[in-house]
BANU-18050 format. One record per residue (C-alpha): x, y, z; residue in three letters. Coordinates in steps of 0.02 Angstrom, whole numbers, m for minus. Layout:
+--------+--------+--------+-------+
!     c1 !     c2 !     c3 ! mardo !
+--------+--------+--------+-------+
!      X !      Y !      Z !   ALA !
...
+--------+--------+--------+-------+
END
This chain:
+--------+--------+--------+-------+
!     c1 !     c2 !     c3 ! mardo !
+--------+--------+--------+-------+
!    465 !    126 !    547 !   UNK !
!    407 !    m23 !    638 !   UNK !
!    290 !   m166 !    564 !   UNK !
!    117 !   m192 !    687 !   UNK !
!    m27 !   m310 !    605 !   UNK !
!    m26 !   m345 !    408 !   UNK !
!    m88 !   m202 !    349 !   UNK !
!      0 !    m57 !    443 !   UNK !
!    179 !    m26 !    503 !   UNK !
!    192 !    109 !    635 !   UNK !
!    304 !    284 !    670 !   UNK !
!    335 !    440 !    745 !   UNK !
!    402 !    549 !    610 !   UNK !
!    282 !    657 !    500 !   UNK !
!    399 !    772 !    414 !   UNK !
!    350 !    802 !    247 !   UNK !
!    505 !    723 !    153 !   UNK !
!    438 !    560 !    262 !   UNK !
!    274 !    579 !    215 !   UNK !
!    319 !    606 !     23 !   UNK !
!    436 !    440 !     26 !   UNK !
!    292 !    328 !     98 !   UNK !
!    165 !    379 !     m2 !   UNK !
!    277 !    352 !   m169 !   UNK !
!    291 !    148 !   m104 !   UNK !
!    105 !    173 !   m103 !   UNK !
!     59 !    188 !     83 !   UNK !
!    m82 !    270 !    159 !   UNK !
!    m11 !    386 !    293 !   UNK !
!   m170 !    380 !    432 !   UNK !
!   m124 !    404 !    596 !   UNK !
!   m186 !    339 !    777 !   UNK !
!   m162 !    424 !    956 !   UNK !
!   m128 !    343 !   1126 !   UNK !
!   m121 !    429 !   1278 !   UNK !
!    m40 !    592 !   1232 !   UNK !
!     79 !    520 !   1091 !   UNK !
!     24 !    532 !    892 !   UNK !
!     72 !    394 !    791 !   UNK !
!     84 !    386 !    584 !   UNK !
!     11 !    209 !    530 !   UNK !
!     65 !    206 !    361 !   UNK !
!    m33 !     68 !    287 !   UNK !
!    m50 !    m42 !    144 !   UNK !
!   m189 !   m144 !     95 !   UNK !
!   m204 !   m304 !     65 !   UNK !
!   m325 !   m244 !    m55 !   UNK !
!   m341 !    m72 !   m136 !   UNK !
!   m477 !      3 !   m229 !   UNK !
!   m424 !     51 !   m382 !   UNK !
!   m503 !    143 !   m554 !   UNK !
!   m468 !    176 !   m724 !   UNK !
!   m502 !    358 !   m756 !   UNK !
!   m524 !    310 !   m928 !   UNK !
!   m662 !    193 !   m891 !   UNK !
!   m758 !    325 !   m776 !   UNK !
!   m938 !    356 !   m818 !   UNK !
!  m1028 !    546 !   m775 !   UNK !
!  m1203 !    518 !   m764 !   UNK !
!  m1342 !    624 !   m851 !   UNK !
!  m1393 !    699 !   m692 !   UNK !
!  m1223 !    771 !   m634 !   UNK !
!  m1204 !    830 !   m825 !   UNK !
!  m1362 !    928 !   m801 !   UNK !
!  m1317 !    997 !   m660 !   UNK !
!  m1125 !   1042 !   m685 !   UNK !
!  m1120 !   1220 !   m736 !   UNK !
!  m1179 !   1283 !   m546 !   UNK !
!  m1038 !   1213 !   m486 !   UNK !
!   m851 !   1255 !   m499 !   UNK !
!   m712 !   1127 !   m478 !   UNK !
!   m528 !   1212 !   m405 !   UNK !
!   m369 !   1155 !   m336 !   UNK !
!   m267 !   1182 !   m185 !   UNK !
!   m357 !   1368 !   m133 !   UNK !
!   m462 !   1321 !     40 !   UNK !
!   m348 !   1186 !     94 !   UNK !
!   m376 !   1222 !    286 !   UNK !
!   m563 !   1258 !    238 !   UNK !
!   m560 !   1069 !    173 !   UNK !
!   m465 !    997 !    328 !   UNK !
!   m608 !   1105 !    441 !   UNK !
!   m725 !   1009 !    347 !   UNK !
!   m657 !    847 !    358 !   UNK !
!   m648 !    858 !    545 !   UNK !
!   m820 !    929 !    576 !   UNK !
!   m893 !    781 !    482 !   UNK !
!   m777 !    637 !    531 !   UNK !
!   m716 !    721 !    686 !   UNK !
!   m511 !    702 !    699 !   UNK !
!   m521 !    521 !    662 !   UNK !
!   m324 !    508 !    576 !   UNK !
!   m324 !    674 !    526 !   UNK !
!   m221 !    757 !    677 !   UNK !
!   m126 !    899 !    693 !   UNK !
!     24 !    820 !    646 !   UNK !
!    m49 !    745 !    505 !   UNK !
!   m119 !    920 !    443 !   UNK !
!     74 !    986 !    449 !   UNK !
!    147 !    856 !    370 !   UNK !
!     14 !    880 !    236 !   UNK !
!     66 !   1061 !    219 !   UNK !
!    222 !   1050 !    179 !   UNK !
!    177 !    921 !     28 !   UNK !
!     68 !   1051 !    m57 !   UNK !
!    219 !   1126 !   m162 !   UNK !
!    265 !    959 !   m195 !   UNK !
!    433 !    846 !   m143 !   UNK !
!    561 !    762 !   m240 !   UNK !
!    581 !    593 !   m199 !   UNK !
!    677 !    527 !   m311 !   UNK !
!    831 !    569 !   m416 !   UNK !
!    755 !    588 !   m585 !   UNK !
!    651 !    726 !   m506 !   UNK !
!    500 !    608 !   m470 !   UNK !
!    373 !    724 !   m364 !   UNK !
!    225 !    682 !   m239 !   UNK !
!    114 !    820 !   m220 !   UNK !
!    m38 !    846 !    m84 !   UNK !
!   m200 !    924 !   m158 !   UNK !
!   m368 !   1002 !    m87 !   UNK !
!   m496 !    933 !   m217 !   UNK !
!   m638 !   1068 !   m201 !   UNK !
!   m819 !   1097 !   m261 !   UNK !
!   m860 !   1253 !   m252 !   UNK !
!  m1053 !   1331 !   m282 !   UNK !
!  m1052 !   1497 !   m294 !   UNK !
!   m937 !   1556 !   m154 !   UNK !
!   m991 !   1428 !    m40 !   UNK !
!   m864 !   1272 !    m26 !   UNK !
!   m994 !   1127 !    m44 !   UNK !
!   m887 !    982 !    m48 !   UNK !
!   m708 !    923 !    m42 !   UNK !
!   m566 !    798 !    m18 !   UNK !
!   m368 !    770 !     24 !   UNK !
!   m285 !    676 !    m94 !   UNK !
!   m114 !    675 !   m173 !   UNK !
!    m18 !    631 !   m334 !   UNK !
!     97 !    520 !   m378 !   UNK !
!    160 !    519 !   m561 !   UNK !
!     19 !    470 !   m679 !   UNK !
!    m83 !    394 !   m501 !   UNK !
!   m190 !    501 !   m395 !   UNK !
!   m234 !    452 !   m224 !   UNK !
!   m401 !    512 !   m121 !   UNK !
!   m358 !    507 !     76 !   UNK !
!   m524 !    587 !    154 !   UNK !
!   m675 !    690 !     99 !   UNK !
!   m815 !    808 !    188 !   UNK !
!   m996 !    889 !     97 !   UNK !
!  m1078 !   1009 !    185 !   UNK !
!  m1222 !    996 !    285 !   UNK !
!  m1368 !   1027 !    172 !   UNK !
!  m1253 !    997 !      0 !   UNK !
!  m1370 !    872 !    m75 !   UNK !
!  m1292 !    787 !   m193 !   UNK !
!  m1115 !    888 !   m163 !   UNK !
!  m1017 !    720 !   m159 !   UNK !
!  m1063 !    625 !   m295 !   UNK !
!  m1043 !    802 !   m402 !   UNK !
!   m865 !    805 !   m337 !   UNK !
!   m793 !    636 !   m354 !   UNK !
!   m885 !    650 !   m561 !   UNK !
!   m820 !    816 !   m580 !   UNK !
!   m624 !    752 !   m506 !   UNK !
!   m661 !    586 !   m613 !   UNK !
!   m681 !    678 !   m774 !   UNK !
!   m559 !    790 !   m735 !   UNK !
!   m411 !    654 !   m698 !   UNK !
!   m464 !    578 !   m858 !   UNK !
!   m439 !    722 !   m975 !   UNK !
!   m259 !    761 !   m902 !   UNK !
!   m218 !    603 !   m932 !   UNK !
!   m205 !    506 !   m766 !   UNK !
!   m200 !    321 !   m783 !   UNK !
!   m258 !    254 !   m613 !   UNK !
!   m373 !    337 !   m479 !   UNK !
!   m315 !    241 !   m305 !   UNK !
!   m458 !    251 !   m186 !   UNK !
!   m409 !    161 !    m43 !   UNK !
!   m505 !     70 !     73 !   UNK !
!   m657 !    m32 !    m28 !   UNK !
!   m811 !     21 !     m8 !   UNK !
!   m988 !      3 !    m91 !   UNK !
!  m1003 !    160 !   m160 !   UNK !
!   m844 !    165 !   m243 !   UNK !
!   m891 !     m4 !   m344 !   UNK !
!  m1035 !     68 !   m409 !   UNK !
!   m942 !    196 !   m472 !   UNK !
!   m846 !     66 !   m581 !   UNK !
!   m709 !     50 !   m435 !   UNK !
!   m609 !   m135 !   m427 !   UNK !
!   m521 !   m232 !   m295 !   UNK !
!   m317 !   m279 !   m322 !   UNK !
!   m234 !   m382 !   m225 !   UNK !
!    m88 !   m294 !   m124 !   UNK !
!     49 !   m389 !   m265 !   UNK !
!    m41 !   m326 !   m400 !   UNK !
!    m65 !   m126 !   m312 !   UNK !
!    108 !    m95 !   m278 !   UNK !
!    158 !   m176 !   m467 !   UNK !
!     39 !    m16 !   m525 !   UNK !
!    107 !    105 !   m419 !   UNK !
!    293 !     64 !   m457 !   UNK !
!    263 !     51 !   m628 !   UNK !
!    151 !    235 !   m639 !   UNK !
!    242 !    332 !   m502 !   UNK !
!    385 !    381 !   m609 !   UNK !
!    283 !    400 !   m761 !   UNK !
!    202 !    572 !   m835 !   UNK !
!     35 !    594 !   m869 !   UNK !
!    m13 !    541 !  m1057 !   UNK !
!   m110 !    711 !  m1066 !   UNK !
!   m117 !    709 !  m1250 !   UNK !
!   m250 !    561 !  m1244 !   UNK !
!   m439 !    620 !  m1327 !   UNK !
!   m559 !    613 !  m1201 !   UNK !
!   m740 !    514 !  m1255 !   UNK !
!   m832 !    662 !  m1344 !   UNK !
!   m982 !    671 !  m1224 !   UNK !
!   m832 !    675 !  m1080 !   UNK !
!   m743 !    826 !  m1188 !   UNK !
!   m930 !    918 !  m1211 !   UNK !
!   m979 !    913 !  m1049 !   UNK !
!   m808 !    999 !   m986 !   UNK !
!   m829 !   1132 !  m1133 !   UNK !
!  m1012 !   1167 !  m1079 !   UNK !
!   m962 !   1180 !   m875 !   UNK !
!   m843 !   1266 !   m768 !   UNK !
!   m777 !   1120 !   m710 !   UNK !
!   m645 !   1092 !   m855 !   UNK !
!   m592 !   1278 !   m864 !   UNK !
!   m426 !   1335 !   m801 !   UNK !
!   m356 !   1185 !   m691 !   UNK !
!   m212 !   1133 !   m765 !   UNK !
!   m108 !   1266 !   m635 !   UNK !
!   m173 !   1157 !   m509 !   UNK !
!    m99 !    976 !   m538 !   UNK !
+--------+--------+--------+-------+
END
């Protein structure tokens, strides 16, 4: 792997086991293509977005509306890479990419204590239509969104399925949601910016941790997952 500009180093391999390693430094693995050739850009910020799980708020709205929706891991994961592209186009998610990906959803070792990063398809489902969705992956007691689609027509699809992955990270016990890139919408959600020092501090100190799953959710958090489908039966998935 080869350094390019301050934020991104640049390589060729997207094997899985490569993948997994990069991602538990805390690297986003985006990719670029010239000419013909692919190219992983594993990049690190010099600042990521960052939020507490703990300190995540669900709105009234999305509580009203919860119980037509249904939350589920890892099922579609090519329908969620299909969606990706036909709302971003490829952008960094190439075919190589999507491979590499693959082989991460049963999850690789990485370290010798037995440390694991896993890939996930994050998906909101209504009914049996796929409405929203998202790659991400974890990392010990860190989760990490890498791209999202909603579906044409989904009104209001997106914000139910980051609320409905916030609660849900909360309740088993994650201790920091890594979003990336900063963006508006994620401050509003209660979202802050680190400085690249402080980020990789976090992730080596939660990547070889387990998730404190034993921690009480608030009560209106806990109710609201009773009273909707999107707090039954995950905990196969992550």
């Amino acid at each position: 792997m080869h350094h390019s500009h301050e934020d991104f180093w640049v390589s060729r391999c997207f094997q899985p086991l490569y993948l997994a390693l990069i991602m538990y430094e805390g690297f986003l693995p985006i990719a670029t293509q010239q000419a013909r050739t692919v190219y992983l850009l594993p990049k690190l910020h010099m600042e990521r977005c960052i939020l507490d799980p703990a300190a995540f708020h669900i709105s009234k709205s999305v509580r009203k509306k919860a119980k037509d929706y249904t939350l589920k891991f890892n099922t579609a994961f090519d329908a969620v890479v299909r969606g990706c592209h036909e709302q971003h186009g490829v952008a960094w998610l190439y075919p190589e990419v999507v491979q590499g990906f693959r082989g991460l959803l049963p999850g690789i070792t990485v370290s010798d204590q037995g440390h694991q990063v896993r890939l996930h398809s994050a998906e909101l489902w209504r009914g049996d239509v796929l409405v929203a969705g998202e790659l991400g992956y974890t990392n010990g007691a860190m989760y990490t969104s890498l791209t999202g689609f909603v579906r044409p027509g989904a009104n209001g699809a997106g914000t139910m399925q980051l609320q409905a992955l916030g609660s849900y990270l909360h309740v088993h016990g994650f201790q920091l949601w890594d979003l990336g890139m900063s963006m508006e919408y994620k401050l509003h959600m209660g979202a802050m910016d680190v400085p690249r020092p402080t980020f990789v501090q976090m992730v080596r100190e939660l990547r070889n941790r387990t998730k404190s799953s034993h921690r009480p959710p608030p009560k209106r958090l806990s109710t609201w997952c009773r009273r909707s489908r999107l707090g039954g039966g995950l905990n196969a998935y992550l």
